[in-house]
Residue frames as a rotation matrix with the C-alpha (Angstrom) as fourth column:
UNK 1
0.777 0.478 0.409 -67.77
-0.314 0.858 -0.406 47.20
-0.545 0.187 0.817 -6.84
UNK 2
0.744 -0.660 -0.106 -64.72
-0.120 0.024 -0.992 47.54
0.657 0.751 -0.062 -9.12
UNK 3
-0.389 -0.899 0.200 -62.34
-0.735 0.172 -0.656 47.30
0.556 -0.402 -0.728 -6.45
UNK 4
0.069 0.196 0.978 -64.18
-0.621 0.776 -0.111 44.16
-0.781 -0.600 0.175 -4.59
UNK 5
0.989 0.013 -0.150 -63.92
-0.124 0.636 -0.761 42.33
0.086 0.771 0.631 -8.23
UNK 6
0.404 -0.912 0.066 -60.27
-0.380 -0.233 -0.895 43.30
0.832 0.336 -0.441 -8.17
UNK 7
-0.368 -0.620 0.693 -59.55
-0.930 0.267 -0.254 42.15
-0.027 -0.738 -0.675 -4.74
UNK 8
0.518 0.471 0.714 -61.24
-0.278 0.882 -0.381 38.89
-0.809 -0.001 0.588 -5.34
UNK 9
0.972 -0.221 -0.080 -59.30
0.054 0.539 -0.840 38.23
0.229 0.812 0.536 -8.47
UNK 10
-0.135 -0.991 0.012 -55.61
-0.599 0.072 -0.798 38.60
0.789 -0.115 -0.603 -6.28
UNK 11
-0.072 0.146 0.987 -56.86
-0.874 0.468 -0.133 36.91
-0.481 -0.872 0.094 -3.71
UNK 12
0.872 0.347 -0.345 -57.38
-0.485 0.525 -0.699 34.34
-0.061 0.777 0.626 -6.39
UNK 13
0.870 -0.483 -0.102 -54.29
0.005 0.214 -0.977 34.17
0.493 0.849 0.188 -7.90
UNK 14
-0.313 -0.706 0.635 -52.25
-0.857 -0.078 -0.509 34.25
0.409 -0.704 -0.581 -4.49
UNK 15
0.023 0.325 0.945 -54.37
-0.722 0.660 -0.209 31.16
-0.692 -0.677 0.250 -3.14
UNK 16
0.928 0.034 -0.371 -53.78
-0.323 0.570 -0.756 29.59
0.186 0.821 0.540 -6.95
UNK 17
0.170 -0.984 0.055 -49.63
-0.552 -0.141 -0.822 30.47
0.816 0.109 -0.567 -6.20
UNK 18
-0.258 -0.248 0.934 -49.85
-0.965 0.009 -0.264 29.28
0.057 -0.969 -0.242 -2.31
UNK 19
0.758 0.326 0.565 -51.43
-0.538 0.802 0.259 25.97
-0.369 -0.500 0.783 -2.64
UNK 20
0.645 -0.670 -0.369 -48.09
-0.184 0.332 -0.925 24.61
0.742 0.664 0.091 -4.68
UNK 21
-0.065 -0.665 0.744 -46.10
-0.538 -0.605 -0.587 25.92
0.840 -0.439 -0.318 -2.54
UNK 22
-0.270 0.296 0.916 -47.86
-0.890 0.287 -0.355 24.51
-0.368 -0.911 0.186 0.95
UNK 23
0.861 0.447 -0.242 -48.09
-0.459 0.888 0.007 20.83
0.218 0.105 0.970 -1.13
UNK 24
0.203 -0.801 -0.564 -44.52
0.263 0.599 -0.756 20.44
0.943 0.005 0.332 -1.67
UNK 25
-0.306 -0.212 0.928 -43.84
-0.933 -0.129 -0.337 21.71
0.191 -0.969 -0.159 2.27
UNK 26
0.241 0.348 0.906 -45.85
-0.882 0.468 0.055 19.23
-0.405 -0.812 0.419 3.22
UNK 27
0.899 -0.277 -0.340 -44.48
0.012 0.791 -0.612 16.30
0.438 0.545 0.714 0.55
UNK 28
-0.109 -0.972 0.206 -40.98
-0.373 -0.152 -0.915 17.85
0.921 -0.177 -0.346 1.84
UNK 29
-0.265 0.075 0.961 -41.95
-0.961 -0.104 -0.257 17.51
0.080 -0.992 0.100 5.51
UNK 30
0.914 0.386 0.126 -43.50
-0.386 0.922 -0.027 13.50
-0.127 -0.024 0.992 4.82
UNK 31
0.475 -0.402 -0.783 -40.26
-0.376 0.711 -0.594 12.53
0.795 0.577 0.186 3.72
UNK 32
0.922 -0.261 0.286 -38.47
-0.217 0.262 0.940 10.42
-0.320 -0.929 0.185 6.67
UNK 33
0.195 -0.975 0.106 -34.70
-0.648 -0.209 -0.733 11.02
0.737 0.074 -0.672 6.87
UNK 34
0.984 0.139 -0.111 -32.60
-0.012 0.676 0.736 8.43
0.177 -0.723 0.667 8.71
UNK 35
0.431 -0.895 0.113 -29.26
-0.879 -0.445 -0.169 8.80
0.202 -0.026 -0.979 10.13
UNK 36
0.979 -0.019 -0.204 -27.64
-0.125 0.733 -0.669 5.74
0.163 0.680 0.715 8.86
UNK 37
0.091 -0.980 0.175 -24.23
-0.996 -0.087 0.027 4.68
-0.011 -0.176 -0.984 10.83
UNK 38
0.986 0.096 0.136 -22.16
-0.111 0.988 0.106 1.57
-0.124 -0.120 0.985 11.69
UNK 39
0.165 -0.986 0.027 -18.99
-0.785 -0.114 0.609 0.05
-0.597 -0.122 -0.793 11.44
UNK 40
0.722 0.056 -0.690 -17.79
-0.516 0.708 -0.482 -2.17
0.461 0.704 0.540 8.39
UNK 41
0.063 -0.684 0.727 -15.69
-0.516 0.601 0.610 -5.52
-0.854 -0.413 -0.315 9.56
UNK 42
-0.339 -0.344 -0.876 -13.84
-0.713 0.701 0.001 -8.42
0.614 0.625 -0.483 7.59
UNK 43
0.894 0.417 0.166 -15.62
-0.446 0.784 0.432 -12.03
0.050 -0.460 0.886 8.15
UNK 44
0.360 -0.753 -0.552 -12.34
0.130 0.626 -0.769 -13.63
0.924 0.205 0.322 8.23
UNK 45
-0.397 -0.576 -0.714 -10.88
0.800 0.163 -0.577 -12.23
0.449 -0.801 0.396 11.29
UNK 46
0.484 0.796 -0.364 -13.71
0.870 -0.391 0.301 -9.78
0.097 -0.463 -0.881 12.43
UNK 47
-0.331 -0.504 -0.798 -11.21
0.815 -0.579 0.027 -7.05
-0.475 -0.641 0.603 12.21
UNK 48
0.316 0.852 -0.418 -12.54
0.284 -0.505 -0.815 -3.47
-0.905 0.139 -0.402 10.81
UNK 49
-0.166 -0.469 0.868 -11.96
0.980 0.015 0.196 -2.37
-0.105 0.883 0.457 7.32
UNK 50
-0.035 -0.326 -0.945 -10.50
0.406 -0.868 0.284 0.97
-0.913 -0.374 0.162 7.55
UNK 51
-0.522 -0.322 -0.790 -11.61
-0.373 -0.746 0.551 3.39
-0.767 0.582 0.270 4.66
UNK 52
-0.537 0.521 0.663 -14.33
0.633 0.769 -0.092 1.84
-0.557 0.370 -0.743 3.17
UNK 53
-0.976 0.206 0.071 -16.23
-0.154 -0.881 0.448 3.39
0.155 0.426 0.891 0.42
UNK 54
-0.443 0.897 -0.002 -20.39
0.650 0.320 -0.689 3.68
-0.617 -0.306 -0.725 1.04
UNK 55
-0.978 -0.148 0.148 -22.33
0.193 -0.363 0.912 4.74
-0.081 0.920 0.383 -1.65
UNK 56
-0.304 0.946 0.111 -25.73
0.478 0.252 -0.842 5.21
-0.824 -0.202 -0.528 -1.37
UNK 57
-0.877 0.184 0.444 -27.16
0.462 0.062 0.885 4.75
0.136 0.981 -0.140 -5.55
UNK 58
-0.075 0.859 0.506 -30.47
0.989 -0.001 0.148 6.10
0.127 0.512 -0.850 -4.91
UNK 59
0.720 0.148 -0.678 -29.41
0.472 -0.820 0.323 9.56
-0.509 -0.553 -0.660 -3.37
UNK 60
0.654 -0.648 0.390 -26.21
0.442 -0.092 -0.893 9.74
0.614 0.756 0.226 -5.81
UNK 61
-0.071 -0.847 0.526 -23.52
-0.702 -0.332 -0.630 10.38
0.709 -0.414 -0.571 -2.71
UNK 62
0.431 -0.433 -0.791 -21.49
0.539 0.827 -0.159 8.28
0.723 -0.358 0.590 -0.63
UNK 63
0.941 -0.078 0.328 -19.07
-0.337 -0.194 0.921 8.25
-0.008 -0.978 -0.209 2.55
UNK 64
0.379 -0.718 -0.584 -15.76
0.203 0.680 -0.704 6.81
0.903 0.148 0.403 3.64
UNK 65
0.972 0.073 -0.223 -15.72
0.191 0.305 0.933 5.26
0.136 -0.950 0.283 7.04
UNK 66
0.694 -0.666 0.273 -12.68
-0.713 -0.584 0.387 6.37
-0.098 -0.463 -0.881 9.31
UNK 67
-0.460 -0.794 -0.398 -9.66
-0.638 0.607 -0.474 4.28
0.618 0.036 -0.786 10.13
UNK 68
-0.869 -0.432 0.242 -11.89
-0.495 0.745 -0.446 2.30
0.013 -0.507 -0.862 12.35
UNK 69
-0.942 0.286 0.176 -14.22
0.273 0.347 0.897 1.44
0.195 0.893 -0.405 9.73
UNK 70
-0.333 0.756 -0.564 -16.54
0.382 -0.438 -0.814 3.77
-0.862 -0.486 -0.143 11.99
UNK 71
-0.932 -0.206 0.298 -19.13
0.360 -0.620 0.697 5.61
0.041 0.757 0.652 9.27
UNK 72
-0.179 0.947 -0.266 -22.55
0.521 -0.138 -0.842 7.70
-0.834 -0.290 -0.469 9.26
UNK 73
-0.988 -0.130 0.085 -24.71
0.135 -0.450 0.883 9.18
-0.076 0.884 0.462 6.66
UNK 74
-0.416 0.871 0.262 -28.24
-0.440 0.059 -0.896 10.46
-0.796 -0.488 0.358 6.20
UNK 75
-0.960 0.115 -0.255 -30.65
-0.172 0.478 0.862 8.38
0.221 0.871 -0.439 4.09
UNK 76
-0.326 0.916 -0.233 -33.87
-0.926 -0.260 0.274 7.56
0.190 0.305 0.933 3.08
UNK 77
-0.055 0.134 0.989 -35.97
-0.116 0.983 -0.140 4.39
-0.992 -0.123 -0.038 3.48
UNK 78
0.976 0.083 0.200 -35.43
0.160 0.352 -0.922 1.66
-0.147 0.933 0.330 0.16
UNK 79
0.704 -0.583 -0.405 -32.46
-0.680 -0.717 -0.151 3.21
-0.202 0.382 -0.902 -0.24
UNK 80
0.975 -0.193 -0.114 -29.54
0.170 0.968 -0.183 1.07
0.145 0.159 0.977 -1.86
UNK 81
0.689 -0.722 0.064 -26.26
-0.684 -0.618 0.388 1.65
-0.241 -0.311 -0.919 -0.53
UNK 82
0.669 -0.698 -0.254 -22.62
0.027 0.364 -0.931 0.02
0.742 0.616 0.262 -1.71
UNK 83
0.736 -0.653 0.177 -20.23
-0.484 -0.324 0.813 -0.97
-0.474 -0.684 -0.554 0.05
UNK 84
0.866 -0.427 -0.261 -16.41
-0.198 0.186 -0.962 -1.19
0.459 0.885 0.076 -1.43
UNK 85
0.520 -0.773 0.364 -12.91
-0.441 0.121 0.889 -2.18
-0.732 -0.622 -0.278 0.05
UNK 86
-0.013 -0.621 -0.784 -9.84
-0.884 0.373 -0.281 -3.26
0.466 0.690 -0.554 -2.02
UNK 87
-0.831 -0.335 -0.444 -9.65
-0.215 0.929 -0.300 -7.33
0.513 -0.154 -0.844 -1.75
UNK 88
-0.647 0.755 0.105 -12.79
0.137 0.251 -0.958 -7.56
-0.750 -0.605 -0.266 -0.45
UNK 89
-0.613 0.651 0.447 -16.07
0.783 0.423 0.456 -8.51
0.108 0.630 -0.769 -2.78
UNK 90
-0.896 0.418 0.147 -18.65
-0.442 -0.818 -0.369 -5.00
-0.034 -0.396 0.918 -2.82
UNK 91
-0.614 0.684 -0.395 -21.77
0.786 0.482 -0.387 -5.77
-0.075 -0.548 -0.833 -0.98
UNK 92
-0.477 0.445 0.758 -24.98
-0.042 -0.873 0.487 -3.92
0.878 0.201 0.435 -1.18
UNK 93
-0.627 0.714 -0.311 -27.70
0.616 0.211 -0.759 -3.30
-0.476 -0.667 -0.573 1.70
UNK 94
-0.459 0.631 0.626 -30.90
0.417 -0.469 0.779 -1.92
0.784 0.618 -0.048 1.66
UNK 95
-0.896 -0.070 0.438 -32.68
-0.259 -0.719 -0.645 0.42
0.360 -0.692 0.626 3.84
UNK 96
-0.742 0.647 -0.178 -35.55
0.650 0.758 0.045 -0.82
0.164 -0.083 -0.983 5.54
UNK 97
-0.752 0.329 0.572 -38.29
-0.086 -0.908 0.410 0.63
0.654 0.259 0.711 4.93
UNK 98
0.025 0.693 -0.720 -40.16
0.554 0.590 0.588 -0.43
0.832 -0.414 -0.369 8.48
UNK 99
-0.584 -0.758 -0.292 -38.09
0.717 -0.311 -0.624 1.31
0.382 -0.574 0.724 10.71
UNK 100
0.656 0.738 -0.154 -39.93
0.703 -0.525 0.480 3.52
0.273 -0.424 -0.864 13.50
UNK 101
0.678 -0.096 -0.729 -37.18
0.277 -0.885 0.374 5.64
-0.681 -0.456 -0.573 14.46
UNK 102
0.970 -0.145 -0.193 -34.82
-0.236 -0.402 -0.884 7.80
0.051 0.904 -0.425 12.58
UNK 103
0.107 -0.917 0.384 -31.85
-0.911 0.065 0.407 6.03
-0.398 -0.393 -0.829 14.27
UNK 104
0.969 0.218 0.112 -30.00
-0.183 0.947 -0.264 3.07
-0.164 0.235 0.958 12.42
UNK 105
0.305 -0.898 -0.316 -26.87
-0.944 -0.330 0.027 1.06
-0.129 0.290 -0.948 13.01
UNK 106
0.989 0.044 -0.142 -25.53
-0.091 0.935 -0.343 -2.21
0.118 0.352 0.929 11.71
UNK 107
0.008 -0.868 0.497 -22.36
-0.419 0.448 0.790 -4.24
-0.908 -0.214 -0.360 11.73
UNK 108
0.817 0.392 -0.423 -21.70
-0.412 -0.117 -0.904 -4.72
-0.404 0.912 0.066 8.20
UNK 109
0.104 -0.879 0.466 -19.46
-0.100 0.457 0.884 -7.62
-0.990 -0.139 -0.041 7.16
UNK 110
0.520 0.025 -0.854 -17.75
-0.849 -0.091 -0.520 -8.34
-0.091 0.996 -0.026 3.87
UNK 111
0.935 0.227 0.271 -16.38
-0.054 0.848 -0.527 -11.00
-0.350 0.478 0.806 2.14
UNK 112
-0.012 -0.965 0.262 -12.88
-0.221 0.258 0.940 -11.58
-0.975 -0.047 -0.216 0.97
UNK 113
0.890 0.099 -0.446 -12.73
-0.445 -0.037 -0.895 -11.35
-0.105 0.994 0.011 -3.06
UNK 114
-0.448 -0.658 0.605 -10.26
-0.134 0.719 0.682 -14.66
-0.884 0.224 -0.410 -4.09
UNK 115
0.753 0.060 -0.655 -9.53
-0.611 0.434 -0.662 -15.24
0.245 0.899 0.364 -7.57
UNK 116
0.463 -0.073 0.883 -7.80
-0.027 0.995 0.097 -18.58
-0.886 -0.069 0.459 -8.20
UNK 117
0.393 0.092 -0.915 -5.53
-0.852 -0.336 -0.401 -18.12
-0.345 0.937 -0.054 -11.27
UNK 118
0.989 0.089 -0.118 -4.25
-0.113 0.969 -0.220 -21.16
0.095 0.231 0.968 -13.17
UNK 119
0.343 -0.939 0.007 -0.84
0.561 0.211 0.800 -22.61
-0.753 -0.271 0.599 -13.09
UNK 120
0.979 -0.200 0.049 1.45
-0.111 -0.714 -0.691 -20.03
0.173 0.671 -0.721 -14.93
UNK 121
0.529 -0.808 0.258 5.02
0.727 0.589 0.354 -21.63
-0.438 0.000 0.899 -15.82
UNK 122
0.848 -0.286 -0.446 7.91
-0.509 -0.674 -0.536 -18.61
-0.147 0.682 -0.717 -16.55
UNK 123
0.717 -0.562 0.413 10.71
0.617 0.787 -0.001 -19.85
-0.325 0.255 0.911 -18.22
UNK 124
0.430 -0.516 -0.741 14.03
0.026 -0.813 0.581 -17.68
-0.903 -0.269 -0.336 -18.76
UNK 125
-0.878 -0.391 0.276 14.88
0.222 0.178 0.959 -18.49
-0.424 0.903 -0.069 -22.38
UNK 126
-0.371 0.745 -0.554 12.53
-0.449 -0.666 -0.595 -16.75
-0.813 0.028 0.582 -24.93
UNK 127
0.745 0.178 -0.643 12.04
-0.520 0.760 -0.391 -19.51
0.419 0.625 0.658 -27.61
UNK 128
0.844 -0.305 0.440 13.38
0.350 0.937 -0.021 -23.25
-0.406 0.172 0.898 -27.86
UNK 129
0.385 -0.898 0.212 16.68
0.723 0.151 -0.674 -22.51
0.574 0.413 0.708 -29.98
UNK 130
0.266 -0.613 0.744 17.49
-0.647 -0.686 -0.333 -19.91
0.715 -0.393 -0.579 -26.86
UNK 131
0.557 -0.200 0.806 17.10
-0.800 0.133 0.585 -22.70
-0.224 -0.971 -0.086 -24.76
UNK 132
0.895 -0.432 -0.108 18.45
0.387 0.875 -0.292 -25.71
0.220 0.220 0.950 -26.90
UNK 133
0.289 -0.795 0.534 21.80
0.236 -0.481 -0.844 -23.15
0.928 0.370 0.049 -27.22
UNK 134
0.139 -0.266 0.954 21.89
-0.853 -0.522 -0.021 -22.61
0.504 -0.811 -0.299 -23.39
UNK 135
0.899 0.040 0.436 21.86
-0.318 0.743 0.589 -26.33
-0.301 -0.668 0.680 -22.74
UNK 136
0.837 -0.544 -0.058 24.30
0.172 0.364 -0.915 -26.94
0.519 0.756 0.398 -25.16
UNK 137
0.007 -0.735 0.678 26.75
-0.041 -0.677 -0.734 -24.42
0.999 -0.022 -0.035 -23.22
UNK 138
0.963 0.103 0.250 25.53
-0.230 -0.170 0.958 -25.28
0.141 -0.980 -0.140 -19.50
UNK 139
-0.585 -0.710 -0.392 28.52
-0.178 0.584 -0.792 -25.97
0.791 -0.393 -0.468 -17.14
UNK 140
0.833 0.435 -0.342 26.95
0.291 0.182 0.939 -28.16
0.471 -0.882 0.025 -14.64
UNK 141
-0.146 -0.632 -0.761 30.54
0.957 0.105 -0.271 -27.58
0.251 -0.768 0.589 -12.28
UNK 142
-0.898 0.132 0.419 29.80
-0.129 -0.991 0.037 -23.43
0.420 -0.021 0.907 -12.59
UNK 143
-0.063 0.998 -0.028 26.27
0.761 0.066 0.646 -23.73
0.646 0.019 -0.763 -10.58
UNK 144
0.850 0.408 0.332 24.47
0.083 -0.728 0.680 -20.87
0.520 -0.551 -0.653 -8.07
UNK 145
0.892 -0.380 -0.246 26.57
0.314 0.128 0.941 -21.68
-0.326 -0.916 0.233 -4.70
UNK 146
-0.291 -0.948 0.130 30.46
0.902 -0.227 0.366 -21.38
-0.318 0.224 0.921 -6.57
UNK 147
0.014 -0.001 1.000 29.12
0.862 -0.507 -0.013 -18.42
0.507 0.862 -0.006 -8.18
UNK 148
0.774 0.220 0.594 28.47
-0.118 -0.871 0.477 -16.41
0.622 -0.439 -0.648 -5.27
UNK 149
0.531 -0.808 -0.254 31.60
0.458 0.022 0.889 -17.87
-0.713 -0.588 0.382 -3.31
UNK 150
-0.214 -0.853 0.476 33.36
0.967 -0.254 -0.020 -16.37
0.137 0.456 0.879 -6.23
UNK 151
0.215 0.249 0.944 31.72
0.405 -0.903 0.146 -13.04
0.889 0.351 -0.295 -6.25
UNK 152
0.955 0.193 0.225 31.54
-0.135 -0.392 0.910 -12.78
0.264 -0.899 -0.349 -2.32
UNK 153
0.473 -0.851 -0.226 35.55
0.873 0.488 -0.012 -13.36
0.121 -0.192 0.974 -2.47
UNK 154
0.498 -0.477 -0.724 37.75
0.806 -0.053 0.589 -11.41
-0.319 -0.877 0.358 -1.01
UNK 155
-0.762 -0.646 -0.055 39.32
0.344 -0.475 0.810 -10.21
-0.549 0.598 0.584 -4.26
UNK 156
-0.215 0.657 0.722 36.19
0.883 -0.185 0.431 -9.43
0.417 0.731 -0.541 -5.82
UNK 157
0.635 0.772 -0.023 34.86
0.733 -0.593 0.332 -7.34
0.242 -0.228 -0.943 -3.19
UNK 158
0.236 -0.798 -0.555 38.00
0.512 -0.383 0.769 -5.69
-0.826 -0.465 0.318 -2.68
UNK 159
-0.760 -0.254 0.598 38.25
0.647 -0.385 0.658 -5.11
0.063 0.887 0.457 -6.72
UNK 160
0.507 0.854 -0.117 34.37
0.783 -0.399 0.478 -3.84
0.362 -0.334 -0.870 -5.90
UNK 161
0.596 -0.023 -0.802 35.52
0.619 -0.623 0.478 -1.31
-0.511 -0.782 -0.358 -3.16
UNK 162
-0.260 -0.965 0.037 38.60
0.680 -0.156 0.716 0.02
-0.685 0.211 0.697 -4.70
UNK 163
-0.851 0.074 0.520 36.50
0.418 -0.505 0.756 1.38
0.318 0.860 0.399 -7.56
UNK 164
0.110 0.844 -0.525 33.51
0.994 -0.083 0.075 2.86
0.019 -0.530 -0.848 -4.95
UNK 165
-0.362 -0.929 0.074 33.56
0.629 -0.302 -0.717 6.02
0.688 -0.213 0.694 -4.80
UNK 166
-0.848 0.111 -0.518 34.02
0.517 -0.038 -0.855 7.65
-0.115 -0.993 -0.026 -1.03
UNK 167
0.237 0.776 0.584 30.73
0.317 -0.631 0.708 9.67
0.918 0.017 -0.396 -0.03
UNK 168
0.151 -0.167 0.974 30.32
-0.659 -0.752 -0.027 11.47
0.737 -0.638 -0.224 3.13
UNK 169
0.894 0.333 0.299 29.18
-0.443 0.562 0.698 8.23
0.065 -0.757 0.650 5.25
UNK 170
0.644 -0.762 -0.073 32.82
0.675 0.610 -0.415 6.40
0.360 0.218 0.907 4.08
UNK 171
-0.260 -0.887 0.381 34.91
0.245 -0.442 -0.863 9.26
0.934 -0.131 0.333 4.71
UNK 172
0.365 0.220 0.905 33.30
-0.900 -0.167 0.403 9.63
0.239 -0.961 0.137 8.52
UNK 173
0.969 -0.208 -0.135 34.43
0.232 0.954 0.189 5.67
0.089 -0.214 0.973 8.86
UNK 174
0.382 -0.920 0.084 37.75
0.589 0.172 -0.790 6.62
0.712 0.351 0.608 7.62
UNK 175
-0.335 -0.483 0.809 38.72
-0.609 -0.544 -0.577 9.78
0.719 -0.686 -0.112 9.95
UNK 176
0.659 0.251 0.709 36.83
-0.747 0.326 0.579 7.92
-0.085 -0.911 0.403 12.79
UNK 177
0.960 -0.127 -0.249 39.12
0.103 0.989 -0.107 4.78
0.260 0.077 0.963 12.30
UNK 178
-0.022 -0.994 0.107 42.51
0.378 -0.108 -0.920 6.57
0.926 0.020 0.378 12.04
UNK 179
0.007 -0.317 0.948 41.67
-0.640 -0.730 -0.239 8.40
0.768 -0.606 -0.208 15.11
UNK 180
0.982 0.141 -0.123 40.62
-0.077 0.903 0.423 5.00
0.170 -0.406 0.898 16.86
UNK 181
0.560 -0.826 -0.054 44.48
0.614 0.459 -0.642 3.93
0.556 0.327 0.764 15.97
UNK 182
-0.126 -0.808 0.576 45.86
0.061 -0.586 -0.808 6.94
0.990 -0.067 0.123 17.20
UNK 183
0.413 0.407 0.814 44.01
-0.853 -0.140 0.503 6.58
0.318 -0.903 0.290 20.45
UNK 184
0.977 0.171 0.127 44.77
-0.212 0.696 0.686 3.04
0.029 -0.697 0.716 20.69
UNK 185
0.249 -0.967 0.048 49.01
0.764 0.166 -0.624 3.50
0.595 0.192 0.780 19.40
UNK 186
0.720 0.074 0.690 49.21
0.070 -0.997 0.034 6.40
0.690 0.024 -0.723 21.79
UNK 187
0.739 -0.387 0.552 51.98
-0.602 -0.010 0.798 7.11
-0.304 -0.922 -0.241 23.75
UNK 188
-0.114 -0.657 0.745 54.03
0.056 0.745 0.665 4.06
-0.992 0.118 -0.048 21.39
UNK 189
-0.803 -0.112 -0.586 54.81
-0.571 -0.136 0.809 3.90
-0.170 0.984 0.045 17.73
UNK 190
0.171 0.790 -0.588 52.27
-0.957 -0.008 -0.289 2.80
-0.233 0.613 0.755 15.30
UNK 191
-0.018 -0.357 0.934 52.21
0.162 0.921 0.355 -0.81
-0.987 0.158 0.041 14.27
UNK 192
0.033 -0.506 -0.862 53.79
-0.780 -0.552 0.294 -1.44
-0.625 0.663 -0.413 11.22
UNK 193
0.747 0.065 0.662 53.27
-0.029 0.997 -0.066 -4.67
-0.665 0.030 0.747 9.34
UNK 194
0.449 -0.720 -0.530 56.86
-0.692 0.095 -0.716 -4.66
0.566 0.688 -0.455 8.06
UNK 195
-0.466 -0.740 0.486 57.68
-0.802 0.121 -0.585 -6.21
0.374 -0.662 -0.649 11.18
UNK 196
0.068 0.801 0.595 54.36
-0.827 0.378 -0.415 -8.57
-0.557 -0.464 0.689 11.32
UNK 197
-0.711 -0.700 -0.065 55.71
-0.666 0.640 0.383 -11.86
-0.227 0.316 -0.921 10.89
UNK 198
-0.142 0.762 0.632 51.59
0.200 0.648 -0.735 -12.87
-0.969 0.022 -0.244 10.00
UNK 199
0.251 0.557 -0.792 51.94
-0.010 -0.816 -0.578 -11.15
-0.968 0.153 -0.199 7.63
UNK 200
-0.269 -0.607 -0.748 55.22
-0.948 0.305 0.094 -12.19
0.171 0.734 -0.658 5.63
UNK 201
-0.757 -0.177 0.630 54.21
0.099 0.921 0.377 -15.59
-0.646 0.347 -0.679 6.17
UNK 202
0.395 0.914 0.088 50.71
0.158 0.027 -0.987 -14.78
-0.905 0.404 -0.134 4.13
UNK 203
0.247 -0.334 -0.909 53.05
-0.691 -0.718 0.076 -12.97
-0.679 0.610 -0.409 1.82
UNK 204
-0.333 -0.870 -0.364 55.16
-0.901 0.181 0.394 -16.10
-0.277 0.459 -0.844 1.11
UNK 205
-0.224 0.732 0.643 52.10
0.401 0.671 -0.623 -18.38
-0.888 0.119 -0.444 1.12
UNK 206
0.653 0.671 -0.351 50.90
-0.039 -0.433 -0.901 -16.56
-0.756 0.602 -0.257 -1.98
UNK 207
-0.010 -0.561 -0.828 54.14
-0.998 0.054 -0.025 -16.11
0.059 0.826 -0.561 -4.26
UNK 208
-0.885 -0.199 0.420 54.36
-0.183 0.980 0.080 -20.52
-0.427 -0.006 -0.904 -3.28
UNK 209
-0.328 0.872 0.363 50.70
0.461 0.483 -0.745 -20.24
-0.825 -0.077 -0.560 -4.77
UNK 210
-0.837 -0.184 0.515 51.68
0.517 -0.572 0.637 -18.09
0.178 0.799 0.574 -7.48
UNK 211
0.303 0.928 -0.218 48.46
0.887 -0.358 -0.293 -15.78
-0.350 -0.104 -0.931 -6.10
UNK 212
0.347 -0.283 -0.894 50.73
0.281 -0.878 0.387 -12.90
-0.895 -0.386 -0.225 -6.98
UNK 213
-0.687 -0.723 0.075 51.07
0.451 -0.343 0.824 -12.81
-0.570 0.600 0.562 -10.39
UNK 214
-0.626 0.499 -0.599 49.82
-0.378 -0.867 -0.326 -10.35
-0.682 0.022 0.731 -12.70
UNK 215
-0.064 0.754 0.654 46.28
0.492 0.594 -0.637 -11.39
-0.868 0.281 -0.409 -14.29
């Protein structure tokens, strides 16, 4: 009789431990998973928006659709899901919670996120008395255009070069040039512009233009 009291009181206390157990199975087993895919476009020109973030707030984890804005994820019905994209406005959806099968895919468009800022005027003088002092001093004859014909002269870029110094790419020009010359003076002396009569006249154009004296 003692041992039929005793097996009646584990038998108890295993069928107290098992019904928990065999509720949530069967709460676990009610819930309806859905496999949640699609492809995210731009309304503007229907093209896809590669790398998109999906979020889905009620499950606390997210996705990020391929390069061809292809993405899938499982989810739940209700469920509230985000969608993000630089330049583009973030859009929610919601899972329906009607749905008969556990397939679901959409075409999920966004929106184009335009701000409009006002009119924003920079000026290159940091207070009035920098700029009263820069009109004062303008030369209108000294303007944009003469400035670069002076810089893009001949003697500038030549003072430029002169002080460059050679790297690897310049000194391949150079040997490749002299050998040019020697290929193209072969067989006959070298030209010599002591004898290049374009040359002394350019010469004697300058000293008549005084270009040749020392600055």
């Amino acid at each position: 009789m003692k041992n039929f009291r005793t097996g009646l009181f584990i038998l108890f206390l295993l069928s107290s431990f098992m019904a928990p157990i065999a509720s949530a199975q069967e709460s676990k087993d009610s819930v309806k998973l859905i496999q949640f895919s699609g492809i995210v476009i731009s309304e503007s020109d229907l093209n896809p928006l590669p790398y998109t973030t999906i979020f889905d707030k009620t499950a606390g984890r997210g996705v990020m659709a391929d390069y061809y804005g292809y993405f899938s994820l499982v989810t739940q019905p209700n469920d509230t899901l985000y969608f993000s994209f630089y330049g583009y406005k973030t859009s929610t959806f919601i899972v329906p919670d009607t749905l008969t099968d556990n397939l679901y895919s959409i075409l999920h468009t966004m929106y184009k996120d335009t701000i409009n800022l006002p009119e924003f005027t920079v000026y290159p003088w940091p207070s009035k008395e920098e700029f009263a002092r820069a009109f004062v001093e303008m030369n209108p004859t000294d303007d944009a255009i003469k400035r670069a014909q002076r810089e893009l002269s001949g003697e500038s870029l030549a003072f430029v070069a002169a002080r460059v110094k050679t790297d690897a790419s310049l000194a391949h020009s150079y040997a490749e040039n002299q050998m040019y010359t020697q290929i193209y003076t072969r067989g006959q002396m070298p030209g010599n512009n002591i004898l290049n009569p374009y040359a002394w006249s350019k010469l004697i154009s300058d000293w008549k233009q005084g270009k040749l004296k020392r600055q």
